[in-house]
C-alpha positions in Angstrom: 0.0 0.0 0.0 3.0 2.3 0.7 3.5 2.9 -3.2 0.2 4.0 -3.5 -0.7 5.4 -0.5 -3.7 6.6 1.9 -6.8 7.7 0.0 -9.4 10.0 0.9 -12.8 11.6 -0.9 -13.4 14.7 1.2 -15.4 17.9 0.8 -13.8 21.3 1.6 -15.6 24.7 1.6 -15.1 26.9 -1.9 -13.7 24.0 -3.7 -15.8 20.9 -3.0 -14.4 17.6 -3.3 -11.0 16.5 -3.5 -9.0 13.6 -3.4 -6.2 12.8 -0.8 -3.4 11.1 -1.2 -0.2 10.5 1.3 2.4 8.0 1.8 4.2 7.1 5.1 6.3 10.2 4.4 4.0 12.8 3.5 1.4 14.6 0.8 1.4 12.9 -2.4 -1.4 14.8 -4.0 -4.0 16.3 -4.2 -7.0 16.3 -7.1 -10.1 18.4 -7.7 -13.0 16.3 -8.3 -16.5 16.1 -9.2 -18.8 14.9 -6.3 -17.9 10.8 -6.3 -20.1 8.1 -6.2 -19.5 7.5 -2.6 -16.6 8.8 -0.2 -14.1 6.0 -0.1 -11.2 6.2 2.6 -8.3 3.8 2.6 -7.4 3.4 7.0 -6.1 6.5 8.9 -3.0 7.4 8.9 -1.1 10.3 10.4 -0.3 12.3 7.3 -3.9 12.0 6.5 -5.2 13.2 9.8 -2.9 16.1 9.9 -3.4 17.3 6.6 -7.2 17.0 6.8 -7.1 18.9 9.8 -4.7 21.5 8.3 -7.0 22.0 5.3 -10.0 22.3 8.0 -8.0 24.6 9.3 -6.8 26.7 6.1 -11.0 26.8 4.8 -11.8 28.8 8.7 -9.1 31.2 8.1 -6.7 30.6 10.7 -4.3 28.5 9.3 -1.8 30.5 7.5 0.6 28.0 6.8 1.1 24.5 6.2 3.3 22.3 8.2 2.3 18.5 7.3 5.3 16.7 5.1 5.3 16.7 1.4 6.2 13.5 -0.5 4.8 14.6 -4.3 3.9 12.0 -6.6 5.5 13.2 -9.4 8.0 16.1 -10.9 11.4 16.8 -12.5 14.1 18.5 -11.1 13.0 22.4 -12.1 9.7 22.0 -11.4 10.2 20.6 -7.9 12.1 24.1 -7.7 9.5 25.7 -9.0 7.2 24.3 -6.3 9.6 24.9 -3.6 9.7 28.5 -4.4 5.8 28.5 -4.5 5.5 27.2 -0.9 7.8 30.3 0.0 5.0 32.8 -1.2 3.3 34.3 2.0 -0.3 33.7 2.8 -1.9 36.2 1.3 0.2 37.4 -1.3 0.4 36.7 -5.0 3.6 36.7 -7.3 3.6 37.1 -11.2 5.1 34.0 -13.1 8.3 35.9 -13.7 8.7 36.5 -10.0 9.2 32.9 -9.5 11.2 32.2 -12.3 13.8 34.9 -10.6 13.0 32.9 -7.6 14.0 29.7 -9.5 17.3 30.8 -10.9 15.6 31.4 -14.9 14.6 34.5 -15.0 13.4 33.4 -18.6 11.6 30.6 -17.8 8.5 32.7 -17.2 6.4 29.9 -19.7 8.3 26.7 -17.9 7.4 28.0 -14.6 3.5 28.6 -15.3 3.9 24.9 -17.2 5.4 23.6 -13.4 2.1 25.5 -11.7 0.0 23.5 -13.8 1.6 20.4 -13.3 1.9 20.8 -9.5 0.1 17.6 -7.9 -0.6 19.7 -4.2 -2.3 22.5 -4.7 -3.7 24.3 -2.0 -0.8 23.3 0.2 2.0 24.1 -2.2 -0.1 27.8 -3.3 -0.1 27.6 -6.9 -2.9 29.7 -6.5 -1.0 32.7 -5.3 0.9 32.9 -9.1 -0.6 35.6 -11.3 0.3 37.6 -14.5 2.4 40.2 -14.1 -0.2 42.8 -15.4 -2.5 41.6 -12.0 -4.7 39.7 -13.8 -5.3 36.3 -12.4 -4.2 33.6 -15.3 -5.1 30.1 -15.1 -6.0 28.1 -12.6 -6.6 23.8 -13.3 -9.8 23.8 -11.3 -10.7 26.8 -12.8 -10.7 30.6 -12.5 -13.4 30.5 -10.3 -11.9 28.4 -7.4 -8.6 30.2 -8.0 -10.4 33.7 -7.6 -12.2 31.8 -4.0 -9.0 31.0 -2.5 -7.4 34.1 -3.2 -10.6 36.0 -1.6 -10.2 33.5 1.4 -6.9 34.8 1.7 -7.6 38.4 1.9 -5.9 39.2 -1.7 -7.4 42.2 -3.3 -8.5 41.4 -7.2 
């Protein structure tokens, strides 16, 4: 079970469902989804109960930032970078795409980096959301514009 890890079908404020998945060393992912068929849980497990209680946590506003371990599923070299410099970005705040690719080292990767946002498999925890175009508009957003704009709002960002 360790390769695959603990899963969990659970429903969040402003984004609805999402599936959970951790190993024994932290966060593997995390996926927007449609409302299942039924909630299906694979045991407890630490990882799982801390970061269901950190996301609990983050939806009532008074978590600001995320402590549970991150053990991603997937990702190359630059865009584990990429999403290390993304967990650096303050609650609250936004960056543009070229921010982080001065962050990253490539200040020209401005099209690589927003290719790494998309491709990040924890969002929420690791705050893809908190990248935006440099002229302040919001970009994209896998799980849509709408839920990007929510989270952002939860946050306190002014659009």
């Amino acid at each position: 079970m360790e390769t695959q890890g603990f899963v969990l079908l659970h429903h969040f404020p402003i984004v609805g469902w999402l599936e959970l998945v951790v190993s024994g060393s932290g966060v593997r992912s995390i996926t927007f989804m449609s409302e299942p068929a039924k909630q299906r849980r694979s045991g407890r497990h630490p990882v799982m109960e801390q970061l269901l209680e950190e996301l609990d946590r983050y939806f009532r506003g008074t978590l600001k930032e995320f402590a549970v371990a991150l053990d991603p599923a997937s990702g190359t070299p630059f865009q584990r970078r990429v999403w290390e410099e993304l967990s650096r970005i303050p609650y609250g705040e936004t960056r543009s795409y070229r921010d982080v690719a001065i962050g990253v080292g490539k200040p020209a990767a401005v099209r690589a980096v927003g290719m790494a946002n998309h491709h990040n498999p924890i969002p929420i925890v690791v705050p893809c959301h908190r990248v935006i175009r440099a002229d302040g508009s919001l970009g994209g957003y896998g799980s849509g514009i709408g839920i990007k704009k929510a989270l952002l709002e939860l946050e306190g960002v002014r659009l």
